[in-house]
N, C-alpha and C positions, 0 to 999 in steps of 0.2 A: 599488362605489366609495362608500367614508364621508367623502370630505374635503368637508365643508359650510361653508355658512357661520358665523362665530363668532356668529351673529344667532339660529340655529338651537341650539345647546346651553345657549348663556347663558341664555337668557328659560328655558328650560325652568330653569334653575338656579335663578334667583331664584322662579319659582313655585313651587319646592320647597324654598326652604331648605338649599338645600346652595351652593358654590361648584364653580365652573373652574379648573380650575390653568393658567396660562399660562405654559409652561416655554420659557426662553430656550435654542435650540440653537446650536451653537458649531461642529460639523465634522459628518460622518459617522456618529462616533463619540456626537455628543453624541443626534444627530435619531434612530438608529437604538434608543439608553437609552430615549427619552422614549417611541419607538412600544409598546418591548415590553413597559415600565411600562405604558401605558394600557391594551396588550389582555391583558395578567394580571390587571388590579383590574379589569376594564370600564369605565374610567372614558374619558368622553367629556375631550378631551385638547386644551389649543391648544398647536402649536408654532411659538414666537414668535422673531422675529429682528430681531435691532437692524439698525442702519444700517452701526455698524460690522461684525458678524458677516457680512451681508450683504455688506460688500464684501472679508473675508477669507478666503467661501466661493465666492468667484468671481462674487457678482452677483444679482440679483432673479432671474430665468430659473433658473440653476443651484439656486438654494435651491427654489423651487417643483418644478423636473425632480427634484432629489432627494429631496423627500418624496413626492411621487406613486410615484417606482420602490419607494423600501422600503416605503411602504404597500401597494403590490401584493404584491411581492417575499417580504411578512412576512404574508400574508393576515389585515391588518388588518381588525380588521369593526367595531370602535368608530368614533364618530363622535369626527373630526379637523378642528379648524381652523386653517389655514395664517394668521399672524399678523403685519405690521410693528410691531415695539415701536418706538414714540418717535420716529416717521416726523415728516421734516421735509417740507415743502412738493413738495418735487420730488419725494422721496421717496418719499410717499404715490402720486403721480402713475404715479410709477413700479413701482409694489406693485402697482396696480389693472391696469395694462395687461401686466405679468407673470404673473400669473392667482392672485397672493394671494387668501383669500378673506375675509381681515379688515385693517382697517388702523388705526392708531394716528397721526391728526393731531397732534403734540403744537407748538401754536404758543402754548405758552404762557409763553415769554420774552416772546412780541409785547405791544402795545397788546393788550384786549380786543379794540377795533373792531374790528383786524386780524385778531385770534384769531378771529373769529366768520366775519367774511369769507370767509377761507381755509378755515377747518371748511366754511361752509354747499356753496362749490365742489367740496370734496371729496367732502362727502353727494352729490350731485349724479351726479358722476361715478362714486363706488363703488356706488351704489342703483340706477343706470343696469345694472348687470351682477347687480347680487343677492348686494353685498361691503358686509359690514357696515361702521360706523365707530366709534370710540374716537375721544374731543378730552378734552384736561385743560384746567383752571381752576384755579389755586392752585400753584403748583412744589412737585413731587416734593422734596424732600430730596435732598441730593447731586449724583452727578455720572455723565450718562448720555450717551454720545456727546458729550463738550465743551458739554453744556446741566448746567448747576450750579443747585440751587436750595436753600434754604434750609429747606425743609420749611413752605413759607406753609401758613396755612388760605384755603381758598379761599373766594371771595365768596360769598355767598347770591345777589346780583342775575347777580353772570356766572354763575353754576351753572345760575340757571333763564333766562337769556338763552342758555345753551349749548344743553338740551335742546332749544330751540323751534328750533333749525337741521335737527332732526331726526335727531340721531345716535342711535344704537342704546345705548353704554352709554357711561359719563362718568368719567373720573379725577379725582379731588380729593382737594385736598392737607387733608389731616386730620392732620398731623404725622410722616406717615411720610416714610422717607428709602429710599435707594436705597445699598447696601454693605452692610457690618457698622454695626448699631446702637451707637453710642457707649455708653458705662457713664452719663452723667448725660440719658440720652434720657428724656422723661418719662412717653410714654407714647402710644396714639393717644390723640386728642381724638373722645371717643365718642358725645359731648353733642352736635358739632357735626356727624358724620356723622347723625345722628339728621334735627337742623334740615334739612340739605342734601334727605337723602332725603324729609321730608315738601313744602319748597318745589319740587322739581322732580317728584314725583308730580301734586301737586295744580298744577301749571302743565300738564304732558301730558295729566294725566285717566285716566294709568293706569302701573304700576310701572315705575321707571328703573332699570334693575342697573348698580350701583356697582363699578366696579374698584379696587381696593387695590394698590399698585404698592410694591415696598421688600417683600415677604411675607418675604424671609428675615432671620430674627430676630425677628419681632414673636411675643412669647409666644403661645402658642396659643390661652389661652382668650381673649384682645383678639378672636383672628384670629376665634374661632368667636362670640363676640358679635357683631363686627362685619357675620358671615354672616347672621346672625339682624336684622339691621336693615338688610339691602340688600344687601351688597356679595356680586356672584355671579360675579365673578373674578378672583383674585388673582395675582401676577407671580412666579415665581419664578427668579432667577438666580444672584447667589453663594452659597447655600445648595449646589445644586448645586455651580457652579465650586470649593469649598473643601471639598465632602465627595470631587471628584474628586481635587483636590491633597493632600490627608491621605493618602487613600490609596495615593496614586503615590508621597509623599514617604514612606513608612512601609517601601512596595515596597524602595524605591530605599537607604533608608538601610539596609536592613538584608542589604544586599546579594543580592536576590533577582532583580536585572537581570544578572547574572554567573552565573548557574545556568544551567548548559544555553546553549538558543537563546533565551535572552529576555531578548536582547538584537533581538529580530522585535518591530518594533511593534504589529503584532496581541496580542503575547503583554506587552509590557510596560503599553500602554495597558487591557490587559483588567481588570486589578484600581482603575484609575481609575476606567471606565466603572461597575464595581458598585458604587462609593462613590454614583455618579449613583443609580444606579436604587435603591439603597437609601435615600439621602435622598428619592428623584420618591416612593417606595413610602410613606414614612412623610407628607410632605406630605399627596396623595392619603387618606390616613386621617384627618386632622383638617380638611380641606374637605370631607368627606364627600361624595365625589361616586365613589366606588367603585361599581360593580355599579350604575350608573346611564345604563349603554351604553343 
């Protein structure tokens, strides 16, 4: 069994300079892409699920049952960590007691106070079982489960007020957004990752890995600077969702769902899914965490 903690791959990431890809799954279709990308590259692999995914795949329970069976099922032997993206309060509660082995408080619409509060409760309760934790400070850009943010920069004081709750790795808002990147996006703010990463090091006493959230669109070499100054896990979700839809829609228009039987979902969805593992494939090459099982 490789499904570890996300506590377990990360740290080893940031001590090597390389990043995690944190790929958001979406069905069956999306969890079983993202398995057979990770044990083709060797790449130690998080598969992450939103709140809504989560409740379109039947449930906390159901999402955990079915990466445990295809990781049997696909004699996975890279290291896998099961992930809540963007977990709300109940949320996270609810990840930790369904046997998630990472989880993503994100209370960061709240009050700080609150946002600290709630993160410290949830360390609490996920370290209690040996389930890592993620908490943002600064709003993501965009719009993720009905939480909209604007792409803040996040504070310096709540960044290292966050660490000290004792979470394992930290989102901040460095100008990234969540969707497709607008044409007037200006870029990350790379000065301010920098700051972040050296106040919440030197408040711990020893290296914090930064999560980069919004990964699809951000040019690559930001992405691979930005690995080089901390950040040892990055999010990946429309990247995916829209190298799936390209392909399906490419399928579809050129009337290759009318051939034969494929009009079988197995057979129509098939040329989606390799758009996935083709984007997961090339991701995977510029976080440099290939052949790092």
């Amino acid at each position: 069994m490789t499904i570890v903690s996300g506590k377990n791959i990360i740290n080893k990431a940031r001590q090597n300079s390389y990043a995690i890809g944190a790929f958001n799954t979406n069905n069956l279709e999306w969890t079983e892409a993202i398995l057979r990308v990770a044990q083709a590259q060797q790449a130690p692999t998080i598969i992450a699920a939103s709140m809504g995914a989560v409740k379109y795949m039947g449930g906390f329970k159901t999402v955990v049952d079915l990466i445990h069976d295809l990781h049997d099922d696909l004699n996975i032997t890279v290291p896998i960590a099961i992930h809540l993206d963007h977990g709300d309060f109940e949320a996270a509660k609810a990840a930790i007691a369904a046997g998630f082995t990472s989880v993503m408080f994100d209370g960061s619409s709240l009050p700080i106070d609150e946002n600290l509060a709630k993160t410290q409760e949830i360390v609490n309760l996920a370290h209690a079982k040996g389930i890592s934790v993620e908490a943002e400070v600064g709003s993501i850009g965009g719009e993720e489960d009905g939480i909209i943010g604007g792409g803040e920069i996040a504070p310096i004081p709540d960044a290292v007020a966050m660490v000290n709750t004792g979470i394992d790795f930290l989102a901040a808002g460095i100008g990234n957004i969540h969707g497709p990147y607008p044409d007037n996006w200006k870029g990350l703010h790379l000065d301010h990752l920098k700051n972040i990463t050296l106040a919440v090091n030197e408040a711990i006493g020893h290296e914090m890995p930064i999560v980069l959230h919004g990964g699809s669109g951000i040019p690559d070499d930001q992405i691979k600077t930005a690995i080089s100054m901390g950040v040892s896990k990055v999010n990946v979700n429309s990247e995916a969702q829209l190298a799936f839809h390209e392909a399906l829609r490419e399928f579809i228009l050129a009337d290759h769902d009318l051939e034969g039987k494929n009009y079988d979902p197995r057979k129509l969805l098939a040329t989606g899914v390799k758009g996935i593992e083709s984007a997961l494939t090339e991701r995977i090459d510029v976080f440099g965490n290939a052949n790092k099982a």
